[in-house]
N, C-alpha and C positions, 0 to 999 in steps of 0.2 A: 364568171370565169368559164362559161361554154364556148369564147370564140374562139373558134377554131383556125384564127388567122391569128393569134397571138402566136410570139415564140415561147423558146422555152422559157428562153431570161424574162419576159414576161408574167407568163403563168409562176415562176419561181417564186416572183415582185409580190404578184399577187399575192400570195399564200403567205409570202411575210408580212405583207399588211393585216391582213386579217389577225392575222397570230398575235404581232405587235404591237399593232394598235387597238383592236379590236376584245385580244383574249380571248379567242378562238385557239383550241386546242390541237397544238401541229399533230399529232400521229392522225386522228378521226379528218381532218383538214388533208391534207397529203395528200392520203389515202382515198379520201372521196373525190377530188380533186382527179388524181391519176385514173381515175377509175370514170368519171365523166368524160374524160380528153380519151378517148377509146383508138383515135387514130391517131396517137404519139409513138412511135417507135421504143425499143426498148432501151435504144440509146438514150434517147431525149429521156425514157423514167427516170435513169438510173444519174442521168446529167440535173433536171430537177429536185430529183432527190437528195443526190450529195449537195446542191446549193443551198435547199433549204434547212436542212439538218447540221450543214456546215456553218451556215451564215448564225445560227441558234447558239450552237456549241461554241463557238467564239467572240459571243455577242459584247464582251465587257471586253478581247483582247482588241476588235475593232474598232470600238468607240474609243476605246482609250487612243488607238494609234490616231483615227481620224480629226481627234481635238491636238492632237500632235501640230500636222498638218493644217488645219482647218480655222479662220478666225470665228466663223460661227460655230460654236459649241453642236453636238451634235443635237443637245434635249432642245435647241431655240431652232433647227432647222423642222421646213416642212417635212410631215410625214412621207411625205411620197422620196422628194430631194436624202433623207437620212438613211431609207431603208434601199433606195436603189446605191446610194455610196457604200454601205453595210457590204452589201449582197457583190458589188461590184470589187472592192477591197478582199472578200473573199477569194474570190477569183484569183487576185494579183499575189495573195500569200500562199494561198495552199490550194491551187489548183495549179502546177507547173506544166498541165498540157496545154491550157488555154493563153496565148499570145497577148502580152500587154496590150496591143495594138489595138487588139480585137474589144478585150476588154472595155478600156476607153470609149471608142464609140461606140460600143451597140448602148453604154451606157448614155450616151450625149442622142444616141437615135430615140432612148424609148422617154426620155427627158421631154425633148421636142414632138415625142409623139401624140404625150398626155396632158401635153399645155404649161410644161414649164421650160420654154426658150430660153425663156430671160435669164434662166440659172443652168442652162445648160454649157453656158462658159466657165461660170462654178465648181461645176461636176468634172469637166475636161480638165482643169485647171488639179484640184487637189490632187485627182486621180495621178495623174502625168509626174506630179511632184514626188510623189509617192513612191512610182513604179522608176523614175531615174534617180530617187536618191541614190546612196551607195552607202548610209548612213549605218545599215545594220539593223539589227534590233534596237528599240528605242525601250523599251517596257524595262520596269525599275527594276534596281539592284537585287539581291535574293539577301545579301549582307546589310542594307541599310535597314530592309523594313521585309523583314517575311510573309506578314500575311497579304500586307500591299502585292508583293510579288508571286504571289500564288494566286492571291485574286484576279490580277489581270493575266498573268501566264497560262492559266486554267479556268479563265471567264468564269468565276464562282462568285458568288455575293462575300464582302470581305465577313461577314458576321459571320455565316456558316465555315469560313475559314477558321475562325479565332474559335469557333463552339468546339470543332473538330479538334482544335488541337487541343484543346482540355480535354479530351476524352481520348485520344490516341496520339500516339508518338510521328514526329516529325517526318519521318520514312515511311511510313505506313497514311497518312496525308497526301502525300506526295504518289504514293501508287494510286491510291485511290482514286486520287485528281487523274492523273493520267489516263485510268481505265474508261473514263468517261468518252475519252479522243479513238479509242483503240479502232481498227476499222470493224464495221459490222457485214462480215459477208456471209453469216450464216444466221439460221433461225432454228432454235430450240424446238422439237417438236418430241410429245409423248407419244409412245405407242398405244395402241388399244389392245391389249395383250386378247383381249375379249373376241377381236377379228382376225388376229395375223400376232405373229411371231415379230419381235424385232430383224429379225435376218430376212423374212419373205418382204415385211416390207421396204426393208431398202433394196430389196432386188427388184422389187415391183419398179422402187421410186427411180432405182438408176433405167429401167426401161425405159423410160418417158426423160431418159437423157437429164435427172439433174443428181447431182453430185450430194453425193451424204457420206457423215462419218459416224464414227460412236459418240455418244456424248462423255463426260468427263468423268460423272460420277456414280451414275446408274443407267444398267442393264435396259432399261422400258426408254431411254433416250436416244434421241438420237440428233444429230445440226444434217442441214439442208441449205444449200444454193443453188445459184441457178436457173429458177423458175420464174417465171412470168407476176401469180399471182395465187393465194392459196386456191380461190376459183377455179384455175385454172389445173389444179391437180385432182385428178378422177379420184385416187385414193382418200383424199380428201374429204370430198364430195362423198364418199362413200362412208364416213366415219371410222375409217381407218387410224387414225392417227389427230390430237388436239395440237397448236402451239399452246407449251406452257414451257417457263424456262427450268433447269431443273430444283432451284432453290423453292419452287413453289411444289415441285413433285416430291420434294420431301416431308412435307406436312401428310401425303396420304402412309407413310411410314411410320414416324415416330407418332403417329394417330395409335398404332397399334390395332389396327381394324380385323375383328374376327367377323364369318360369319354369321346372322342374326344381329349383329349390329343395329340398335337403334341411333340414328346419328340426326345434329342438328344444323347445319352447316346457318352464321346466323346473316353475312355479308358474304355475298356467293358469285357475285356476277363477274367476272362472264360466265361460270360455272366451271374453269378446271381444277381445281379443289375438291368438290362434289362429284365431279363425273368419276374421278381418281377413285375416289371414297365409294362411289358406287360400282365401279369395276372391281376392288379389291373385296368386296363385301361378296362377288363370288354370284350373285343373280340372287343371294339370301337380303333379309333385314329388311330395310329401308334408310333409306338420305332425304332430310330433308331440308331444302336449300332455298333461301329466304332473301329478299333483300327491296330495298324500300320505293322503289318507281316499278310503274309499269314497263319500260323500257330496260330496265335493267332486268326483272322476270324475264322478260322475252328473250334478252341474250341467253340466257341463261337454259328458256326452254327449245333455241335453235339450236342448242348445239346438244341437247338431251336427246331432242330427233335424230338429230345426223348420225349421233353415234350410237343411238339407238340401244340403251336400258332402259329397263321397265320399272326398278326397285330404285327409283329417284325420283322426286316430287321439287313441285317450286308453288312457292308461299309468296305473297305480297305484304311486306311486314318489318317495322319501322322495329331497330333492334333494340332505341333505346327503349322502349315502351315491353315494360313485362305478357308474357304471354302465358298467364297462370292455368291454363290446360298444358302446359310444357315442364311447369315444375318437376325438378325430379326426374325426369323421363328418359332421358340422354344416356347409353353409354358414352356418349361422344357428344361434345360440343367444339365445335370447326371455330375459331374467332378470329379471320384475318379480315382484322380492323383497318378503317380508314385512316390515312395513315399523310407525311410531310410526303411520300414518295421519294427520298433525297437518295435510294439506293437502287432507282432505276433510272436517274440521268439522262443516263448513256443513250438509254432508246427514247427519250422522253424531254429533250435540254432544256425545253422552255418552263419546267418546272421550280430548277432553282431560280431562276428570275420572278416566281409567281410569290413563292413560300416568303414569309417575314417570321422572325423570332416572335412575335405578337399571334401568327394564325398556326404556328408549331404551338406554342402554349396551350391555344386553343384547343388544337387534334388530342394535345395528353390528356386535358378534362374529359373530350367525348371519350375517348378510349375509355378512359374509368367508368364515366357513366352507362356503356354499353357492356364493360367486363362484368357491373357490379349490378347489371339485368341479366344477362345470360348465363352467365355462371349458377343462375338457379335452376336450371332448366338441365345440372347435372346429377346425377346419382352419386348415392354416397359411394367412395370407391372406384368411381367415373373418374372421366379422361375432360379435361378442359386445353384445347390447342390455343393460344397464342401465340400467333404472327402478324410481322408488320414489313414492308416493301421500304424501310428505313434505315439507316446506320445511328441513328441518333438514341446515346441512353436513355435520355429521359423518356423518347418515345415505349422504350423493350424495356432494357432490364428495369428500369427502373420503373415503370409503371409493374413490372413481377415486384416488385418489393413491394409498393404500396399497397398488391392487390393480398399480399401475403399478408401483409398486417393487419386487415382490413375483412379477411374473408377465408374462410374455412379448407383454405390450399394449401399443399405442398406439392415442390418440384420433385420430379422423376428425372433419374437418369435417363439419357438417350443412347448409352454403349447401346444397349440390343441393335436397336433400331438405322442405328446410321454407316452407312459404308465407312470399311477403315479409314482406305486414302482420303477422308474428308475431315481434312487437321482443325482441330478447336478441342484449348487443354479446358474446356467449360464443358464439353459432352457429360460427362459425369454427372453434373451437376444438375443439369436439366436442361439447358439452354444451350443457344448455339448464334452468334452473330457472325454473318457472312459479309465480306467486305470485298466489292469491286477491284481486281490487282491485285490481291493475297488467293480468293478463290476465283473457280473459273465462272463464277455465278453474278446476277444479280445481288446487289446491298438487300440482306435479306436477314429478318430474325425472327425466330422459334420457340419457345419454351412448352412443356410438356409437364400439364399439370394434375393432381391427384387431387378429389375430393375425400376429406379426411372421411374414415368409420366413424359415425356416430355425431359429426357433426351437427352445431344446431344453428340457425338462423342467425342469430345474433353473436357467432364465434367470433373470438377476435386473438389471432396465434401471429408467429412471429416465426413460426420453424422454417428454413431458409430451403432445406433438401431433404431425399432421404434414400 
């Protein structure tokens, strides 16, 4: 993907290859991608980008229209012939600046280009049917079969349809689905309160000409468009400022982090969790921030450089596996666990096409298995965080129930700790699930837990809060 004589519709082609057939991961794919094509314009990024993030995000409304259309099913066509109809189809629905016209052939040029002639009357052909029907929307009724129609209407697997709706109400489904489409023209960034004031730096940021506002929920926030590339932001470069959205900057709050904190962060990479946890710690204590490759250490200690603390450490260290010099140790153990990812979507689509009811099952066991290691490693009266990048109960609350039955915890209220205007009648309780299109956050969930006084190894309590 370095030739430089491809277009864009090309390199787009590309990148859904890889993704789709391949399981190549589109954000890291994208990203590196745009980042090797160095003499792309900003147009062309921004024209790549929404193709291949569009073509992802509607990947089950596409196929469904195309088998509409199409006598060959889309799963019996060749990979190249499917993903350039995909890619092309998007074009014709939800791109109304680009010209049917246009569309059509550059799709029948790059057909012909890559040695499928013979189907590039195929391709001319569905397309053209397509773009003159008058037919409307074809996708099913919302009255005959709902999940059917949510599944294609909102390109979602129909399982996680039917899961969702036994755990949330029919409207609240429906936003959710939505939030996934919403457009993305901003990027969540934390401040480093540690280098600059939230007000210096968006005065900084709007010098260098890009546009920022306040974030939704907290003061250290802030969204950003406009720019090139984070690279490309000196303030950046300077450790001024992390992306992190702000559902994840609320874990260094409801942590309740004093200074002299000893803290354990145990899955930390890319590290904004830890850096948070380390700025609020005030330049006192120590963080320390663990996680199991070599590569995910090193994110973790790129971005400790840039932003430069010195009371933060990174550990190479498999979470399931006890780390009995840790027992006990912790005012704080950090646990955002590995997780379905179903409540970051939005920036991420190719995920719910990844996930099966079978490999969610799975993530709930490790969760236990990691909760039911690291939770040692807290002091009596210590703080265990629990977080997961999920909507799904079984993933949150319901792995907090079994860890409660299981293990010498109880939930803490979150009033102190949480901005008013951030609605959930569960604060109280200890918990807090965030849901795409109710908040202005990432699917995102929290709980805030106490190890009992006096507990002993082998407790086994049932207390729900306190």
């Amino acid at each position: 993907m370095t030739d430089k004589k491809k277009s864009s519709r090309e390199l787009a082609l590309d990148i859904l290859l890889e993704i789709l057939e391949k399981g190549d991961f589109s954000h890291t794919l994208l990203n590196k991608t745009l980042k090797m094509q160095n003499t792309l314009t900003k147009q062309d990024r921004s024209f790549i980008t929404r193709l291949v993030e569009g073509t992802l995000e509607r990947l089950l409304t596409l196929d469904y229209i195309l088998n509409s259309y199409s006598k060959v099913r889309v799963e019996k066509m060749k990979p190249f012939i499917r993903n350039l109809l995909r890619m092309s189809l998007y074009q014709l629905k939800y791109m109304d600046q680009v010209p049917d016209s246009a569309v059509c052939n550059e799709a029948v040029k790059m057909a012909e280009k890559r040695g499928f002639k013979s189907l590039s009357g195929f391709v001319n052909g569905v397309l053209r049917n397509i773009a003159r029907d008058s037919r409307g929307d074809i996708l099913p009724g919302e009255e005959k079969d709902r999940e059917e129609y949510l599944s294609i209407l909102y390109s979602t697997p129909k399982w996680m349809i039917e899961k969702w709706l036994k755990e949330y109400d029919y409207e609240t489904v429906k936003k959710m689905l939505t939030a996934q489409f919403e457009e993305k023209k901003h990027t969540t960034i934390r401040v480093n309160l540690a280098k600059n004031t939230a007000g210096e730096l968006a005065d900084r940021l709007r010098e260098d000409s890009i546009e920022v506002k306040e974030g939704s929920y907290l003061d250290c926030a802030l969204k950003i468009q406009g720019f090139e590339s984070l690279d490309s932001i000196k303030a950046f470069k300077e450790g001024r400022f992390t992306v992190q959205d702000e559902s994840s900057m609320l874990i260094g709050l409801i942590a309740g982090i004093k200074e002299k904190d000893y803290i354990i962060d145990v899955c930390g990479a890319p590290g904004g969790k830890a850096l948070h946890g380390a700025e609020l710690l005030k330049g006192t204590g120590m963080l320390e921030t663990r996680d199991v490759t070599d590569y995910k250490v090193s994110l973790i200690q790129e971005n400790i450089e840039r932003m430069g603390f010195h009371n933060i450490r990174t550990v190479k260290w498999d979470a399931r596996i006890k780390d009995e010099d840790s027992i006990s140790k912790a005012d704080i153990v950090i646990a955002d666990l590995p997780c379905s990812g179903l409540g970051v979507i939005g920036k991420k689509p190719d995920i719910k096409y990844n996930m099966t009811l079978e490999k969610q099952g799975e993530l709930v066991k490790l969760q236990r298995e990691i909760l039911s290691v690291v939770s040692s490693y807290v002091k009596e009266g210590g703080t265990l965080i629990y977080s997961t990048c999920t909507v799904n109960r079984d993933e949150n609350l319901g792995n907090v129930e079994w860890f409660m039955e299981n293990h010498p915890f109880c939930l803490q209220s979150l009033e102190d700790y949480l901005p008013q205007k951030l609605s959930g009648e569960t604060k109280e309780k200890g918990y807090l699930q965030l849901v795409p299109g109710i908040h202005d956050t990432d699917g995102f969930f929290m709980a805030r837990l106490k190890r009992n006084i006096g507990s002993k190894a082998g407790y086994s309590g049932k207390r729900f809060h306190e």
